[in-house]
C-alpha positions as CSV (number, residue, x, y, z in Angstrom):
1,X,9.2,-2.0,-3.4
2,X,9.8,-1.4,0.4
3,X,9.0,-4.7,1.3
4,X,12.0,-6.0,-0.4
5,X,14.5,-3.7,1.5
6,X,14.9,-6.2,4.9
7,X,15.6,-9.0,1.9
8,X,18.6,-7.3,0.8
9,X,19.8,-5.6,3.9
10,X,22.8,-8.2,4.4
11,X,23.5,-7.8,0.4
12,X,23.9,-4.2,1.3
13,X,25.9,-5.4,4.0
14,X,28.4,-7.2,2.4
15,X,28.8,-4.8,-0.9
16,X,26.6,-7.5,-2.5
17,X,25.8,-6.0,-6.3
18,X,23.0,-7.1,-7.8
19,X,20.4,-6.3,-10.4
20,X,17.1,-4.8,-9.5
21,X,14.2,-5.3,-11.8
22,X,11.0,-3.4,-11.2
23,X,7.5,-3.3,-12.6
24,X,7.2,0.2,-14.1
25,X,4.3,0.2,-16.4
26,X,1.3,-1.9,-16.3
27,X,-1.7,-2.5,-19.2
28,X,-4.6,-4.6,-17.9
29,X,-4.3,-6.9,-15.5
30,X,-1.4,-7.7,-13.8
31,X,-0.8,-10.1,-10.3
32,X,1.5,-7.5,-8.6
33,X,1.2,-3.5,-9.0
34,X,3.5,-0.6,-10.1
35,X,6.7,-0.6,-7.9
36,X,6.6,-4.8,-7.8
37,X,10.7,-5.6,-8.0
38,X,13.1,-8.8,-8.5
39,X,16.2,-8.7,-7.6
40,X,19.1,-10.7,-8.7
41,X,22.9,-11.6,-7.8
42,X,25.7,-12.9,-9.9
43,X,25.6,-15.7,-7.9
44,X,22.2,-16.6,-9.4
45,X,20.0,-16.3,-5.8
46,X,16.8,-14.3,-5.9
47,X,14.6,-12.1,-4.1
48,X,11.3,-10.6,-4.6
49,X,8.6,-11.5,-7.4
50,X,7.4,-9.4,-10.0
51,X,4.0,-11.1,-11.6
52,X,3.6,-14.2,-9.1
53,X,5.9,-16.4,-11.4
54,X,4.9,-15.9,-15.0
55,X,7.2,-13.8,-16.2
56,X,9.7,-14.2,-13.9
57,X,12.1,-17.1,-15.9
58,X,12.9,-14.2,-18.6
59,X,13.2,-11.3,-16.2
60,X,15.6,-13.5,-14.2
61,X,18.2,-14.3,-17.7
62,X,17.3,-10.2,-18.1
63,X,19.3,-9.5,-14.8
64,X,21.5,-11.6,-15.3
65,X,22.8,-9.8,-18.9
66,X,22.2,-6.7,-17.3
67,X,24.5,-7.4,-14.1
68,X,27.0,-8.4,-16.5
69,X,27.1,-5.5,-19.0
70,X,26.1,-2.3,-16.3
71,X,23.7,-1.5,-19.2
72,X,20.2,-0.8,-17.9
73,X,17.5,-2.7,-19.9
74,X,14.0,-1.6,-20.4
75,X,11.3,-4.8,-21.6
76,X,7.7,-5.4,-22.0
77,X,5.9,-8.5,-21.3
78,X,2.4,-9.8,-22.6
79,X,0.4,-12.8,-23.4
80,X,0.7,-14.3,-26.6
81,X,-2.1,-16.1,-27.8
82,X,-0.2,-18.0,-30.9
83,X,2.0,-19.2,-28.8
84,X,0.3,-20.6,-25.2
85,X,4.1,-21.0,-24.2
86,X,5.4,-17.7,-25.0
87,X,6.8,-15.4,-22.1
88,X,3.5,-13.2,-20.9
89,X,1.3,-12.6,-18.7
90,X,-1.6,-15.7,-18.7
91,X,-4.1,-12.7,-17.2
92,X,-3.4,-11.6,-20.2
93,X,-1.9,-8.2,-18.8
94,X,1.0,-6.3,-20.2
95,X,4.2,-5.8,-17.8
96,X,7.2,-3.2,-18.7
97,X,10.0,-3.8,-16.4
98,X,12.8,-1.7,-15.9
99,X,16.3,-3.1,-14.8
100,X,19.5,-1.9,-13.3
101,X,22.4,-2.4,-12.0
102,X,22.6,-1.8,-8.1
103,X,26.4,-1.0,-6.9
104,X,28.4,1.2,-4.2
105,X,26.7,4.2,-5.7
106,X,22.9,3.1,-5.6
107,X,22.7,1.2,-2.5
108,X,22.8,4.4,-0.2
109,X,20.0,5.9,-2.2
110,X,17.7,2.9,-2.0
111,X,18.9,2.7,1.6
112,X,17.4,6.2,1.9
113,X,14.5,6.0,0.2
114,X,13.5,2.5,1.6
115,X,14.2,3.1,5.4
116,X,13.1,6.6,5.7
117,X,10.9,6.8,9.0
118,X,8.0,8.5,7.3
119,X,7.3,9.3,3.2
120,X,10.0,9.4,0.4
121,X,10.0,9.1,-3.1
122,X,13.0,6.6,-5.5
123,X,13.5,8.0,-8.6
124,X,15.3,6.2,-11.8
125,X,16.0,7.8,-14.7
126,X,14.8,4.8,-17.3
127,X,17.8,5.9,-20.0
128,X,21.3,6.7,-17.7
129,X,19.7,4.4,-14.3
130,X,20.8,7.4,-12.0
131,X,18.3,7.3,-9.2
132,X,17.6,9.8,-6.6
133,X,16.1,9.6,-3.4
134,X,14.2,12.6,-1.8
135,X,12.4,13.0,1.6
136,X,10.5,15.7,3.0
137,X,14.1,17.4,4.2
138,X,16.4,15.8,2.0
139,X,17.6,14.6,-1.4
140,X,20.6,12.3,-2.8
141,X,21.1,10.8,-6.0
142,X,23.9,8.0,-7.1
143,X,25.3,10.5,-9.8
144,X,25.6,13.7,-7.3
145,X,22.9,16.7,-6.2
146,X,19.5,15.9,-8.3
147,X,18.1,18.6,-10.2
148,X,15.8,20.3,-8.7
149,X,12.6,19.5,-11.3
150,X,13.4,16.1,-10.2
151,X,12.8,16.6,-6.5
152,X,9.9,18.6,-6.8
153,X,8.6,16.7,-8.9
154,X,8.9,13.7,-6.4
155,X,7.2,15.7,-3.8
156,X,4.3,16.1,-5.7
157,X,3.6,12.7,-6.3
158,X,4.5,11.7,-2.8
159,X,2.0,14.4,-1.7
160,X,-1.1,12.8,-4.6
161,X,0.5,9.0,-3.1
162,X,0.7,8.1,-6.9
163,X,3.6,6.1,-9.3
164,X,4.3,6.0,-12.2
165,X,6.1,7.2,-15.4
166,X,6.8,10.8,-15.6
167,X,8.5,12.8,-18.3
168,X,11.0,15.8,-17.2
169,X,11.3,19.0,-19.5
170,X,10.3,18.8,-23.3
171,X,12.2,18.6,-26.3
172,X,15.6,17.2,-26.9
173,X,16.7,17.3,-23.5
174,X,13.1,15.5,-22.0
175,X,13.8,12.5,-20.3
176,X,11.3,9.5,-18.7
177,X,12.0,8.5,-15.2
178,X,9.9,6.2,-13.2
179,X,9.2,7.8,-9.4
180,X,7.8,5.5,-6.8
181,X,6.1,7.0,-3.8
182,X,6.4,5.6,-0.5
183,X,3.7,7.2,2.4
184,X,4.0,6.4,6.2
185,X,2.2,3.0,6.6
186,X,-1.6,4.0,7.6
187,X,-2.7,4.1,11.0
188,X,-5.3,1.1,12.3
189,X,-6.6,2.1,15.9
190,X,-8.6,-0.8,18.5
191,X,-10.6,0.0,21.0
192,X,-10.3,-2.7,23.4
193,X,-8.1,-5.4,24.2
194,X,-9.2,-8.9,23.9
195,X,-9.1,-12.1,21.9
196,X,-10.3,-10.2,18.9
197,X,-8.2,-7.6,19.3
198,X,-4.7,-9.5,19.4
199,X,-6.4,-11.8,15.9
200,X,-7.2,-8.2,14.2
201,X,-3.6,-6.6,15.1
202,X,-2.0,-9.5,13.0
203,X,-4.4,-9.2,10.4
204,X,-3.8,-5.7,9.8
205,X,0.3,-6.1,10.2
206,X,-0.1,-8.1,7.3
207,X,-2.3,-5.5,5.5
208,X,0.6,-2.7,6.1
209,X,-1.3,-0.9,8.9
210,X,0.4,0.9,12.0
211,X,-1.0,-0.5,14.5
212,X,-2.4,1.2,17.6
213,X,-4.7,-0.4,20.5
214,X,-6.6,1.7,22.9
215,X,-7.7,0.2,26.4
216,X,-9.0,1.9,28.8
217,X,-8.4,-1.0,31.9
218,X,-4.9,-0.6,32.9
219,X,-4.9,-4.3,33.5
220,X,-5.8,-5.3,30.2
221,X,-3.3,-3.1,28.4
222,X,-0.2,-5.7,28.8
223,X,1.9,-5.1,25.9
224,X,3.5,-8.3,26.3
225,X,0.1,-10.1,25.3
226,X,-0.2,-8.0,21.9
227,X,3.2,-8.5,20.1
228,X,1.7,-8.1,16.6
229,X,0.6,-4.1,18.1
230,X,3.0,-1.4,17.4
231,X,1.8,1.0,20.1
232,X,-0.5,0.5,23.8
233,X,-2.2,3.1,24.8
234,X,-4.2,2.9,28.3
235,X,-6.9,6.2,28.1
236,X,-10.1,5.9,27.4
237,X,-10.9,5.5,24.1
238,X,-12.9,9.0,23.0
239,X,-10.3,11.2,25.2
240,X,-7.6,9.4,23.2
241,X,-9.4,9.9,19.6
242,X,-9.7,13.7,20.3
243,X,-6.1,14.0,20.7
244,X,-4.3,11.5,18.3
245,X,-3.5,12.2,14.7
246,X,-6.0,10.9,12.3
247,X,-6.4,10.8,8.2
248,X,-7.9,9.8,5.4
249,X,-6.2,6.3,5.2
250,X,-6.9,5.7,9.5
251,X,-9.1,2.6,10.1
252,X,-10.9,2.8,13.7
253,X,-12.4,-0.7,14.6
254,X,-14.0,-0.8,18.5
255,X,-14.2,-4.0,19.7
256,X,-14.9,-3.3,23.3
257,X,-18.6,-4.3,23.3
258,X,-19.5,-1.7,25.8
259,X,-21.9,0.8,25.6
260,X,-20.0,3.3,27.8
261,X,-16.8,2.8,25.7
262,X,-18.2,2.4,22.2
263,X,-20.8,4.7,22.2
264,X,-18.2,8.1,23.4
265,X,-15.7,7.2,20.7
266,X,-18.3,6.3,18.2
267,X,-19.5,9.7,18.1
268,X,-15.9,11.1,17.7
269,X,-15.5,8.5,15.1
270,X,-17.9,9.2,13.1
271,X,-17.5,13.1,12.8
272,X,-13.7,12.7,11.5
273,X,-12.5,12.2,8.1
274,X,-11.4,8.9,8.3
275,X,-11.3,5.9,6.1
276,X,-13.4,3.2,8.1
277,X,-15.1,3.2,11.0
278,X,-16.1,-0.6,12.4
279,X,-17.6,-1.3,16.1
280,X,-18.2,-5.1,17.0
281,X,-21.7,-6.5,17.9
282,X,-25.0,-8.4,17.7
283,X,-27.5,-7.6,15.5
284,X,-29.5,-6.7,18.4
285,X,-26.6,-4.6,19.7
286,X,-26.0,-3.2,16.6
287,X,-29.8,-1.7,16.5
288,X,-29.6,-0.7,20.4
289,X,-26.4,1.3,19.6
290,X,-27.5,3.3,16.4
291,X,-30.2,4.2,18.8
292,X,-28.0,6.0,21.5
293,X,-26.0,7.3,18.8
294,X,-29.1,9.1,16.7
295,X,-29.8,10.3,20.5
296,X,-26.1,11.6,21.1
297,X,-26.3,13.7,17.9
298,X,-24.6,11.3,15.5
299,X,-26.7,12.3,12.0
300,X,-28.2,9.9,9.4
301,X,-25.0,10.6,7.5
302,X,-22.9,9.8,10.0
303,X,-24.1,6.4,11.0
304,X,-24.9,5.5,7.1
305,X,-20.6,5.3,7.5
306,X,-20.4,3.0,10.6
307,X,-19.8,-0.7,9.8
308,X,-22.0,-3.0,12.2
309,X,-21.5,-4.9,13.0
310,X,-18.1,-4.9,11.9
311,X,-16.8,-7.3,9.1
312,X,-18.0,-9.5,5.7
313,X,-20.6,-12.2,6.3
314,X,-17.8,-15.0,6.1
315,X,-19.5,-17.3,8.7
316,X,-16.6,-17.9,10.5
317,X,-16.7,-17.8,14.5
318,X,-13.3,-17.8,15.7
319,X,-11.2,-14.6,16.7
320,X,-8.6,-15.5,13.4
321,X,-12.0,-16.3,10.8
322,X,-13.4,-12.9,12.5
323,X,-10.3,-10.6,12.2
324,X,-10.2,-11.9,8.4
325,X,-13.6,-11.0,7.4
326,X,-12.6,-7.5,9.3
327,X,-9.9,-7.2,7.5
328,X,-11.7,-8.3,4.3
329,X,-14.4,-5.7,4.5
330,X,-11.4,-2.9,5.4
331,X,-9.9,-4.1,2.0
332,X,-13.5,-3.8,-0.1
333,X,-14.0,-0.4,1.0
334,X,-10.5,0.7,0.6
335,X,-10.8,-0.8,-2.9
336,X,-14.0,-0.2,-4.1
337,X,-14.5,-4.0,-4.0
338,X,-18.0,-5.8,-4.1
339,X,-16.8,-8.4,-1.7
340,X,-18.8,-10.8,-3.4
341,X,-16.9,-14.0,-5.2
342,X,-14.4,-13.3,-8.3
343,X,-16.4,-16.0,-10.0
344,X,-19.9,-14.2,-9.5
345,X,-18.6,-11.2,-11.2
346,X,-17.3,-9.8,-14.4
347,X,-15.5,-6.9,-14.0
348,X,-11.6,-6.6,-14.0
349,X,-10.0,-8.2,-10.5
350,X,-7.3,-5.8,-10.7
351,X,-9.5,-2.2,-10.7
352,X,-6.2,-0.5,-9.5
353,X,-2.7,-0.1,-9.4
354,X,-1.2,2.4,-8.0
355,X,-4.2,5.5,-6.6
356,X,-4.0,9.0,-8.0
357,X,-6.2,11.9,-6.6
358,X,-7.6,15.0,-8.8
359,X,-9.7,17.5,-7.0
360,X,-12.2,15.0,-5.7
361,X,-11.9,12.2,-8.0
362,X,-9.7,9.2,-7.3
363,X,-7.8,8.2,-10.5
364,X,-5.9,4.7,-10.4
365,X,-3.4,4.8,-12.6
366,X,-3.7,2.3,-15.7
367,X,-7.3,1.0,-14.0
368,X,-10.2,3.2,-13.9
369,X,-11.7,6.6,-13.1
370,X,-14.4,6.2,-10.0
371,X,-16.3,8.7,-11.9
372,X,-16.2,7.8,-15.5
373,X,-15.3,4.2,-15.9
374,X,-12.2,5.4,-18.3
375,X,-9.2,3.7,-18.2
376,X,-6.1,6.4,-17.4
377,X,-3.0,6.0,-18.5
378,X,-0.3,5.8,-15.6
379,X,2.3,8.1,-17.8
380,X,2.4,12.2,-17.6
381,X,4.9,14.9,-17.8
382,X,5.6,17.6,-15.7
C-alpha cells in the first residue's frame, strides 16, 4: 500500500478524510496482492485499485457508507457462477477487504508507516480500526501507546517480510488485526554506464528496485545522463562490491562488456548471497568468460548461478526491448516463474501473494509451499 501514499499526500494536506479500503485476505487467484488499497473521499474522487476493476464498483458504495457512518466494514468478494453479473472476482479468486475510516487521528500513523526511510510495519485492528505504526525505533497508534504484543508482533513479520492476518492473545479478549510489512526497496547494482544501462535503471524503478550504477570511467559517470539511477558511484566495480551492502533481495547486472571489469566483479558476485547475478554478452563471450572465471576460482556452483548472457530470449534488439527481457528474467527467478507463455501453461498465474520464510522454506501466503506444493493459509496467531 506504499505506493498509494504520494496519491493522498495533498488529502493529508488539506485534512482531507477519506475511506481506505484494503485487500486483507486473499483465496485463489486474485489481480492485485495482500496490502492492495482504494481509497475514497466524500466528494466521490478515487485513488488506488484493489483487483484491476472487478470488484471495485461495490467496494467504492462500501466506502462511501463507511465514510458516512465511522463504522469500519469487513466484506468478502468472489465469483458467482449463477449469476455471470454478480459482484466477484472473474479469475474466480476470493477478495476480503477491510475498510476504515481515515481522519485527524489515522493520518499521522499511515504517514509514519508509509514514509519511513527504511522498514515499518501498519497495523489495523479489523474490529475497533485503531491502527498502529511501528518502526525499528518507534511506535504510534491513532488510539494512544500500542500494546506491546502488538509491536513485537509487527517486528516479527517485518523481520520474515510477510502479511497477513494475525490473531493477538486467545480467548475472550483475542482479537484479529491485519499487519502489513513494508522492507527497504531492494537494492539493483550496474556495472557500467551506457545505453543499456540508462534502459535497465528505468526498468528496474518500475520494478521497486534502489537503484545503484557503478562506473569505473569518471567521464562516463555523469549523473545528469541517468535520471531514472538513485545513486553514481565512480570505483571500479569489484573494489566497490567488496565494500557495499548486499542481501538476499540485491540484483547485480554488469553490462560493461569488458573482460577486465566483468571478470573481477564476477568473481565477487558470485561468492555473495545475493538474489541474481546477470553479466551482458555474446554467446561466444559468454563461453570465453566462464572460462576465465573456472580459471579465477569461480566453482561449478558458482557459475551454475550466473545469468549469460543476461535476460529472456525475447528477440528484441533495442536497449528498452533488452532491459525488458532483463527485467523479465529478474522477475522469473524472483518468482519462481517459468517465463514461458501463460497460455502454454497450466498452473495458477498468481503462485504468490505476499512471501513468508520458515527455516529454509519459502511459504507464500494463501499460494504455495516451494517444497510441498500445499496451499497455506495467510492467517496465524501469535
Amino acid at each position: 500500500m506504499r505506493e498509494l501514499a504520494a496519491q493522498l499526500a495533498g488529502w493529508h494536506a488539506e485534512g482531507v478524510e477519506y475511506a481506505l479500503a484494503t485487500v486483507v485476505d486473499i483465496r485463489g487467484s486474485a489481480p492485485l496482492p495482500l496490502g492492495a488499497s482504494m481509497a475514497v473521499d466524500a466528494a466521490g474522487s478515487v485513488r488506488g485499485s484493489l483487483s484491476g476493476g472487478c470488484v471495485e464498483g461495490a467496494v467504492y458504495d462500501l466506502c462511501i457508507a463507511v465514510l458516512a457512518s465511522g463504522v469500519p466494514a469487513r466484506q468478502s468478494f468472489g465469483y458467482s457462477d449463477s449469476d455471470a453479473f454478480a459482484v466477484g472476482l472473474t479469475c474466480g479468486g476470493e477478495l476480503e477487504v477491510y475498510v476504515q475510516r481515515v481522519t485527524a487521528a489515522e493520518r499521522p500513523v499511515l504517514d509514519a508507516a508509509w514514509h519511513a526511510p527504511g522498514s515499518a510495519a501498519l497495523v489495523r485492528d479489523l474490529v475497533t480500526g485503531e491502527t498502529v505504526a511501528v518502526t525499528p525505533d518507534s511506535a504510534i497508534g491513532s488510539a494512544g501507546d500500542p500494546p506491546d504484543s502488538t509491536v513485537d508482533l509487527a517486528r516479527a513479520m517485518v523481520l520474515q517480510g510477510s502479511c497477513g492476518i494475525r490473531t493477538i492473545g486467545c480467548g475472550p479478549a483475542a482479537r484479529e488485526v491485519f499487519v502489513e510489512s513494508f522492507a527497504a526497496p531492494p537494492r539493483l547494482i550496474v556495472f557500467g554506464a551506457n545505453v543499456f544501462a540508462g534502459a535497465l535503471a528505468r526498468v528496474g524503478r518500475l520494478l521497486g528496485y534502489h537503484i545503484t550504477l557503478c562506473e569505473a570511467r569518471p567521464v562516463f559517470a555523469d549523473r545528469a545522463g541517468y535520471p531514472d539511477v538513485d545513486d553514481v558511484v565512480t570505483e571500479w566495480p569489484d573494489r566497490y562490491l567488496r565494500t557495499t551492502e548486499v542481501d538476499s533481495r540485491t540484483v547485480l547486472c554488469v553490462l560493461t562488456h569488458d573482460p577486465k571489469f566483468d571478470i573481477p566483479v564476477l568473481v565477487e558476485a558470485l561468492r555473495l548471497p545475493v538474489a541474481y547475478v546477470g553479466a551482458m554478452g555474446s554467446r561466444r563471450a559468454d563461453t570465453e568468460r566462464r572460462a576465465r572465471l573456472r580459471e579465477a576460482g569461480v566453482t561449478t556452483a558458482g557459475l551454475a548461478r550466473l545469468h549469460s548472457p543476461i535476460g529472456l530470449e525475447l528477440g528484441g534488439r533495442t536497449p528498452e526491448e533488452t532491459a525488458v527481457a532483463i527485467g523479465a528474467e529478474i522477475v522469473a527467478h524472483r518468482h519462481g516463474g517459468s517465463a514461458r507463455s501463460l497460455s502454454a501453461t497450466t498452473r495458477p498465474i498468481h503462485v504468490s501473494v505476499a512471501a513468508e520464510w520458515s527455516g529454509d522454506q519459502r511459504i507464500r501466503s494463501w499460494g504455495v509451499s516451494t517444497s510441498s506444493g500445499e496451499p497455506v493459509s495467510s492467517h496465524g496467531t501469535y
